[in-house]
N, C-alpha and C positions, 0 to 999 in steps of 0.2 A: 597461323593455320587458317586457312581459308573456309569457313562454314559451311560450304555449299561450293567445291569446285565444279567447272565444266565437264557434263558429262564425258566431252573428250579429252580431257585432262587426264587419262587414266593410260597405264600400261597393261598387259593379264600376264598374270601368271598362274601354273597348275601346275598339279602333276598326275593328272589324266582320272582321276575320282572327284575334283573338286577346283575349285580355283578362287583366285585372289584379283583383287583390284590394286595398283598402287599409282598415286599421285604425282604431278610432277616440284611438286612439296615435301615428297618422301613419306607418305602417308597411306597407309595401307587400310582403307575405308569402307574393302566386303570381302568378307572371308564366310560362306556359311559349309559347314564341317559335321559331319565328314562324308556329304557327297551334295553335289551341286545342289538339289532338292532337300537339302538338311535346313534346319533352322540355323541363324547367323549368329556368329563371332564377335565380329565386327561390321557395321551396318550405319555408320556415322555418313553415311550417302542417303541414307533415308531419314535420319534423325543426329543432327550435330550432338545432341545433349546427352540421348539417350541409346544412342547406337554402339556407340564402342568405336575406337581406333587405336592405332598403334602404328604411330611417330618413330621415325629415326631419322633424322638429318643435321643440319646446319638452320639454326632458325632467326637468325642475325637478319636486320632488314634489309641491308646492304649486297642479296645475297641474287646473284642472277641465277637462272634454274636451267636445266637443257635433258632431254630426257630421250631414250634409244634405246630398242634392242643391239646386245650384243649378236655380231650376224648369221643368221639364217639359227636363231637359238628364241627359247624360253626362258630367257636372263633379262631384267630390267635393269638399264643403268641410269640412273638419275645424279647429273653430275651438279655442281655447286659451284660459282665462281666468284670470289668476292678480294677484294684489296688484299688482304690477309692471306689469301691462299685458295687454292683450287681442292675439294673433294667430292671423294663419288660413293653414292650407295648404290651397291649391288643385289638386288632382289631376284630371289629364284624357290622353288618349290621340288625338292628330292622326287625325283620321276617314282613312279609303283608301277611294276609292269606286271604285266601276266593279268588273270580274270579271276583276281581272288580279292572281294572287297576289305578294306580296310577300313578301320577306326582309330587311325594314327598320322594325324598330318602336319606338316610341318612348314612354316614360312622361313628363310633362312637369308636375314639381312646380312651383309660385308660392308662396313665403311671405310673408306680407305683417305689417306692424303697423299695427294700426289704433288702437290706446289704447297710453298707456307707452312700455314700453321691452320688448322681448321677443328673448331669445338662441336662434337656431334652431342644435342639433344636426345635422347630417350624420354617417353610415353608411351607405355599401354597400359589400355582400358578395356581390359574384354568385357561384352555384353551378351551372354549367352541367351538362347531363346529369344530370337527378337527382344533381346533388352529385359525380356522379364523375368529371368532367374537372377536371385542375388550370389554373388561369391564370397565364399572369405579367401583368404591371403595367408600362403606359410613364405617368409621369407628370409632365405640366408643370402649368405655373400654370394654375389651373380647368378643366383635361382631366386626365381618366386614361382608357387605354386596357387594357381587358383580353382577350385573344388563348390564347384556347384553340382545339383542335383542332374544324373546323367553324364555329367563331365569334366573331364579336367583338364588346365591349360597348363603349361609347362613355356617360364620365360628364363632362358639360361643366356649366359651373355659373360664376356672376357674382361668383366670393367662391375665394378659393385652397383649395384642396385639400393634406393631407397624406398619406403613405405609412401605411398600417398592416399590415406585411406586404405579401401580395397584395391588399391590399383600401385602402382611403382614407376619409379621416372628412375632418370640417371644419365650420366653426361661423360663425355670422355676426348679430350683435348689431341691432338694426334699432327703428329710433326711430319713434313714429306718421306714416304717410304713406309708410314707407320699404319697398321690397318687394327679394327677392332671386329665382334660381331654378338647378334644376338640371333637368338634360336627361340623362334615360339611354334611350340606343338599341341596340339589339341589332340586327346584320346580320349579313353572310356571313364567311367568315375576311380576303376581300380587298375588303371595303366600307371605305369613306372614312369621315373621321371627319364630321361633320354641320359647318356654321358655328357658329360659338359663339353661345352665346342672350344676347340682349342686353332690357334692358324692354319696349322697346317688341315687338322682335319676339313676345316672347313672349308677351306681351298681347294682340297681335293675334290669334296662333293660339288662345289659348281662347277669345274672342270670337266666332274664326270656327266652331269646334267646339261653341260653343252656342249658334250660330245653324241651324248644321245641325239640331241634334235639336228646338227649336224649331219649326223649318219641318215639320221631319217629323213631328211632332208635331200643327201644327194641321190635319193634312189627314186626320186620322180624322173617323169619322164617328158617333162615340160624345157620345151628349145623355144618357145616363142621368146617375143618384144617385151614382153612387161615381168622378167623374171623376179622382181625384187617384191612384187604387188601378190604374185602369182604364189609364190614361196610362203609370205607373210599369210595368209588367208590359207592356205595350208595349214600350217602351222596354228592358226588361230582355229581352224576347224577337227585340227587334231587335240589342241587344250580345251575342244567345250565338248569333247567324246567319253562318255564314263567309258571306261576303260573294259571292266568286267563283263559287260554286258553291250559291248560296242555299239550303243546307240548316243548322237548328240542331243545335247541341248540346245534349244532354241537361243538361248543366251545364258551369257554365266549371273546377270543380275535379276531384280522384280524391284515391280515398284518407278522407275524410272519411266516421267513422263512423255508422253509425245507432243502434249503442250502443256508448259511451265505451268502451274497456279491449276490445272485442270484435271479429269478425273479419269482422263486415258490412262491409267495404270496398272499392268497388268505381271503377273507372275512368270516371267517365260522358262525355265527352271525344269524344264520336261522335255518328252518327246515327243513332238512332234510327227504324225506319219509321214505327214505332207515332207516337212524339211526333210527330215532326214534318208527321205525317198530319192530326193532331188540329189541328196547329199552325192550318193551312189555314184549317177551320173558328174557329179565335179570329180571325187575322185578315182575316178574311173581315168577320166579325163588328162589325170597325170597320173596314174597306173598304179596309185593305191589299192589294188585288189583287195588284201587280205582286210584293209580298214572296211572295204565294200561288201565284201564276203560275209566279214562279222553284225551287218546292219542288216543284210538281204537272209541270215539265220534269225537277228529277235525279229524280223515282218512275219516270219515262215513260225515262228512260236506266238506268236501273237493271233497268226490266223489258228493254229491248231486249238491254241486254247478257249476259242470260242465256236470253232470244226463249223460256222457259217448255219448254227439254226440259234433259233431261238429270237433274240431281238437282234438288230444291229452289230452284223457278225464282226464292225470295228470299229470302238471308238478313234476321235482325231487326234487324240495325244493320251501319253503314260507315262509315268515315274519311268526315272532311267533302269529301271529293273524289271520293269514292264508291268508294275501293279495300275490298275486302273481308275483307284480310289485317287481324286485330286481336289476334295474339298476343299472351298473356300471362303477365306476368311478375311475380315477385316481390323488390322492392327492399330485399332485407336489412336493407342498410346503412343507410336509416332507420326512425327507433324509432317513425312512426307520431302520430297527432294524439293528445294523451297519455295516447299507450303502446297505440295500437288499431293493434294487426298483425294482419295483413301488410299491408304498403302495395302495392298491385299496380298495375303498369302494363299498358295494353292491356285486354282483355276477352274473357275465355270462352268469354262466355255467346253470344258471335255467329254459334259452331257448333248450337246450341240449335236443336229445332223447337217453330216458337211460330207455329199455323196461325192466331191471330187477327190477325196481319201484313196479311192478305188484306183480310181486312172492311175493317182502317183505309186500305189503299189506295185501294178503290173504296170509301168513304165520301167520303174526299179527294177521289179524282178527279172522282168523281160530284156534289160540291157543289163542288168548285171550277170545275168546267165551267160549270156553269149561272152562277157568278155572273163568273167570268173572260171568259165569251162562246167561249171556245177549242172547237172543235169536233175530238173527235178523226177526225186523218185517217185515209185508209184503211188504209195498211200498221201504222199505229200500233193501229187497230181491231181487224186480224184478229191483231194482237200479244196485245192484250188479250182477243180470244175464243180463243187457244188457251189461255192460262192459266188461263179460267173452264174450257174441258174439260178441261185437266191438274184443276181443283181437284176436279171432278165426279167424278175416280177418286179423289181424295187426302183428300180432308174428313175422312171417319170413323176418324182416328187418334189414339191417344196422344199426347199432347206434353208438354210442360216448362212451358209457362203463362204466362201476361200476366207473373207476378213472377219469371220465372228462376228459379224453385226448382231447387235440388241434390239432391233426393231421388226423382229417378224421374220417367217418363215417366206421367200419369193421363188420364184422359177430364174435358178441364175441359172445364165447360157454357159458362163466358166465351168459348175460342176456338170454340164451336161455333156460338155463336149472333154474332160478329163472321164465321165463314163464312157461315153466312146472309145477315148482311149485306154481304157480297162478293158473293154471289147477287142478293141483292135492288136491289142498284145498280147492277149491273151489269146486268140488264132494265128498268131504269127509265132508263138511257140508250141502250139499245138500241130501246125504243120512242120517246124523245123525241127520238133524230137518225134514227130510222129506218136505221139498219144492220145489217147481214147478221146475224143470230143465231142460234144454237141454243138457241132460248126452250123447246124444250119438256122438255128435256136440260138446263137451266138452276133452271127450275121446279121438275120433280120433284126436286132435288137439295135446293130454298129447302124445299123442301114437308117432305121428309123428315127436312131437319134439326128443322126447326119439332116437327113430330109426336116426334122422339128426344129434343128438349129439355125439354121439355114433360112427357113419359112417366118417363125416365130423371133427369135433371137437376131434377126436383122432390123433396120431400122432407114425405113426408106429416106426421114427426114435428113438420119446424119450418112447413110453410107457408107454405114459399119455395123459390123456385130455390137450388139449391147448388152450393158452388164444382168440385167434381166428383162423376159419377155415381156412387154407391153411397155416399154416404157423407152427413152432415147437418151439413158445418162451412159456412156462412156467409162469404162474398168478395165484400166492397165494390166490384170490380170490373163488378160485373155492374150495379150503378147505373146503365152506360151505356147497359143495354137500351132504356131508352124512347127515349132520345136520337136511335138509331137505328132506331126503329118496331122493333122485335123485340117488342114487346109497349105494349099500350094505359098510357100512364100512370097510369089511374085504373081500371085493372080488378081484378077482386078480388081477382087473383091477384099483381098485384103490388102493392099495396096493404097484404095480407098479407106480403109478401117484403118492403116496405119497413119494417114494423113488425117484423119477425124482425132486422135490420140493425141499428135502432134496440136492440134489448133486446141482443145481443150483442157488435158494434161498434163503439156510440158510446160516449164517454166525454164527457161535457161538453160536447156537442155536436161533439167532435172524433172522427175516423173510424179504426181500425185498418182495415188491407187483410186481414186473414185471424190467425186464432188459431192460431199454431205450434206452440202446446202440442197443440191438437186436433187438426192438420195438417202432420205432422212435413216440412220444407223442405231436411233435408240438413244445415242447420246451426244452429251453437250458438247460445246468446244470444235476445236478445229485441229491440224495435224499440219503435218510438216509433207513434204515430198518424202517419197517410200524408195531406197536405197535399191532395192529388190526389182524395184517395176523399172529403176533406171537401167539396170545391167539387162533386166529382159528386153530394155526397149532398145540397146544398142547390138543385143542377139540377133532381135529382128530384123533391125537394120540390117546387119550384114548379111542374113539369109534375103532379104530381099534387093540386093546387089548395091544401097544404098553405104559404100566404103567410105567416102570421105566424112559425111555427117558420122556415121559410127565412130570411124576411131574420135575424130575430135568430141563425139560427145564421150567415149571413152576416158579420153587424156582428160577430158575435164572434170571425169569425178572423181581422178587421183586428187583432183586438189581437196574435195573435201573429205579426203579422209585424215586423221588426226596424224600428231607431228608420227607416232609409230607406224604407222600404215594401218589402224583399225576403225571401220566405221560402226558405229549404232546402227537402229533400226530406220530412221528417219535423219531429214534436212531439214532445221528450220529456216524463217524466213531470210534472217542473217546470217545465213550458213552457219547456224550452228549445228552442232547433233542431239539428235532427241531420241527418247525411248531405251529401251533396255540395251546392252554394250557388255560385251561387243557381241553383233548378231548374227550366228550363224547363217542364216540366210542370204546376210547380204556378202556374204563373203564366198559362200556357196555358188552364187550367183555371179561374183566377179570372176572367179575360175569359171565358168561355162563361156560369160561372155567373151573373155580373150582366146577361149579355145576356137571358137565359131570365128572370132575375127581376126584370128590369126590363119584360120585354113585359108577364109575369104581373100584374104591379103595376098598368101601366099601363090595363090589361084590367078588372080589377075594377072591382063596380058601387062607386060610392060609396052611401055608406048615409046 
């Protein structure tokens, strides 16, 4: 077992309140239960020692490894190939549908042989509370139950089980045709234990668990070129969605570096407004409504429950249940994905003002309207027209910026011109349902940003919009401008900004968000190219009639995504992946880009 595998080494699996990591080792190394933002399970990705995992494979040296989703599903299969014989373990998560939270979840391994003779290993170690609660152990033949304070794990399995300390292993030998399994469930301190899993039963529930994502699967609305990329990043943006309260997380992990050994580590385990704003817009894009409808309801409760007086009518992220409490904290006691401290639980950064918050909500709600059919109602209306005249006094401020930087509050031109776009959505639905507004007090605010961005936020040296005023560093961020009419695709001023981009942000077609060295951020270290700012930047390509460079920088960031199709937050310089995984964002962001570049494509004259 590998101490520390490759952040893309991993497959996800969920089942829409929480989710799972597994290995291409058969190692299932983050489980935190019972919902995305709960304390972990299993967490031997941030601490080999002290984390917790839970093993099931072939552990023979001789053993080659191959790993895949079963297709268009939330089923891991990690197969095994060795002299002796061919097996596969089948990992999967029992779907929980409806919006009724649960404290009962379940990881549900299948090993099977299908060539030879192949001897599967068992290990688990659960490590409840980040590794700090002890368990004892009740163990009979193929149950062990472990009972810590707040929780209890439940390992039931078709093959006896031994004691290893608090923890049990166990092993089971299997001839072609023959399959075993085990069943780990995490509930409450006074939860039952599950019936024991039997073949057939267990058969059945993965069956029924890739029939669901199948189903849901064929009712997008996606005909383009890259269906296998397009579908995968679906599907990964539907396993990091709590289900209950139909908002995503930023990713299913924390903790995972953006550079190895360094202290970029952050919790991403919430919600985002910004992401899951954008989300809308992806899937909109393949005609997920009702998943769009359910995020565009917690923005519309989010704004009520702070009805836009008092301080900062929205913070930039919240618990997936919409609590706004996200203190944090620093997890000593482990050493970090290897050796990158501090491991921190919770997030900061969600005391942060970060005024481009605004734009992405009334970008969301304003295209989610039109394609949802939702009309907003009245009281919910004049909810949203006091927050445009709260924003109308509040625009013209310093803030901390799209990337949470640590280093001070600047005038970025990004959150200036997603206030605009707060503005400019916000009269483009106020004329198109014809409701009360303060259009002219709305305007002059769209108007003046326009005019300060333009004036200030330019930068004569590079010939581009710049990441903030006075200064001439370059932030891929701002790629989103055309996206959101803030500026003409093909004008010549961004035109020139996208050729400024190009000479100082790309590498190989891959995109940094911002040069730390020229824009000092607070903190140490360095970063990888930003996954996010690559798909924005081949968006803009294509709105700017730039086809060929797009799709090939396109096709070429299929290559670095991992052997399943899921990328992290970051590229590093060996192409590896960095940062928290799998990241909504970046997957968000590759459905928008092939939707733009597949119209683009489609549009072109043939020659």
């Amino acid at each position: 077992m590998d101490r520390y595998p490759p952040i893309a080494d991993h497959g996800l699996i969920g089942d829409l309140q929480t989710a799972a990591l597994v290995t291409s080792e058969g190692v299932v190394d983050w489980l935190a239960a019972p919902r995305f933002d709960s304390p972990s399970v299993f967490a031997s990705l941030l601490d080999h020692d002290r984390g917790g995992h839970f093993l099931f494979a072939p552990t023979a040296s001789d053993v080659t490894r191959r790993q895949l989703y079963y297709p268009d599903s939330a089923v891991v299969v990690t197969r095994f190939l060795s002299p002796d014989g061919v097996g596969e373990v089948l990992d999967h998560m029992p779907v929980i549908a409806g919006r009724t939270p649960s404290d009962r979840h379940s990881v549900v391994r299948v090993v099977r042989t299908v060539r030879g003779t192949v001897r599967f290993d068992l290990d688990c170690r659960p490590r409840f509370d980040y590794g700090r609660a002890s368990h004892t152990l009740d163990l009979a033949d193929g149950s062990a139950a472990f009972r810590t304070r707040g929780a209890t794990g439940y390992l039931q399995t078709t093959f006896p089980l031994e004691p290893h300390g608090t923890d049990v292993r166990g092993s089971v030998t299997l001839n072609a045709g023959q399959s075993a399994a085990a069943v780990f469930t995490v509930c409450g301190p006074d939860g039952e234990a599950p019936p024991p899993p039997t073949a057939d039963s267990v058969e059945a529930g993965m069956w029924d668990v890739i029939d669901f994502w199948q189903r849901w699967v064929r009712t997008s609305r996606y005909r383009g070129r890259w269906p296998d990329m397009v579908n995968r990043s679906a599907i990964t943006l539907k396993l990091l969605t709590y289900g209950p309260s139909g908002a995503p997380v930023a990713a299913a992990t924390m903790g995972l570096p953006e550079q190895v050994g360094g202290e970029r580590n952050w919790d991403y385990r919430y919600t985002w407004v910004r992401d899951g704003s954008l989300s809308v817009r992806a899937l909109l894009d393949l005609g997920f409504v009702e998943e769009a409808a359910q995020f565009v309801r917690w923005l519309g409760d989010r704004l009520r429950a702070r009805d836009g007086s008092g301080t900062e009518p929205l913070q930039i992220m919240y618990r997936v249940d919409g609590d706004p409490v996200l203190t944090e904290e620093t997890l000593d006691h482990f050493e970090g994905y290897r050796g990158s401290g501090p491991v921190r639980a919770g997030n900061a950064a969600a005391d942060q003002l970060q005024l481009d918050i605004y734009g992405e909500v009334f970008y969301a709600m304003s295209e989610g309207i039109d394609e949802i059919g939702q009309q907003v109602g009245y009281h919910g209306w004049k909810g949203l027209t006091r927050l445009m005249d709260w924003l109308s006094d509040h625009w013209d401020r310093p803030d901390e910026g799209v990337w949470e930087t640590r280093g001070g509050r600047k005038d970025f031109t990004y959150s200036r011109v997603m206030c605009w776009a707060a503005f400019d959505n916000c009269l483009r639905m106020a004329e198109e349902f014809r409701r009360p507004a303060n259009t002219q007090r709305w305007t002059r605010a769209r108007d003046e940003i326009l005019e300060q961005v333009m004036e200030r936020g330019w930068s004569q040296k590079e010939r581009a919009l710049v990441q903030h005023y006075g200064g001439d560093v370059l932030d891929a961020s701002l790629l989103i401008a055309p996206r959101v009419g803030f500026i003409a695709p093909r004008s010549p001023g961004w035109l020139s900004t996208l050729d400024a981009i190009d000479q100082r942000l790309v590498s190989d077609s891959l995109v940094y968000r911002y040069d730390p060295a020229a824009s000092p951020d607070g903190l140490r270290g360095s970063e990888g190219t930003f996954s996010l700012c690559t798909f924005l930047y081949v968006d803009a390509l294509a709105r700017a009639g730039r086809l060929p460079q797009a799709r090939y920088t396109f096709e070429k960031m299929h290559t670095y995504a991992n052997h399943v199709g899921l990328f992290a937050e970051e590229i590093g310089p060996s192409g590896e992946q960095l940062g928290n995984f799998p990241q909504a964002f970046t997957h968000l962001s590759l459905i928008m880009a092939a939707s733009t570049l597949d119209d683009a494509l489609d549009r072109m004259p043939v020659r």
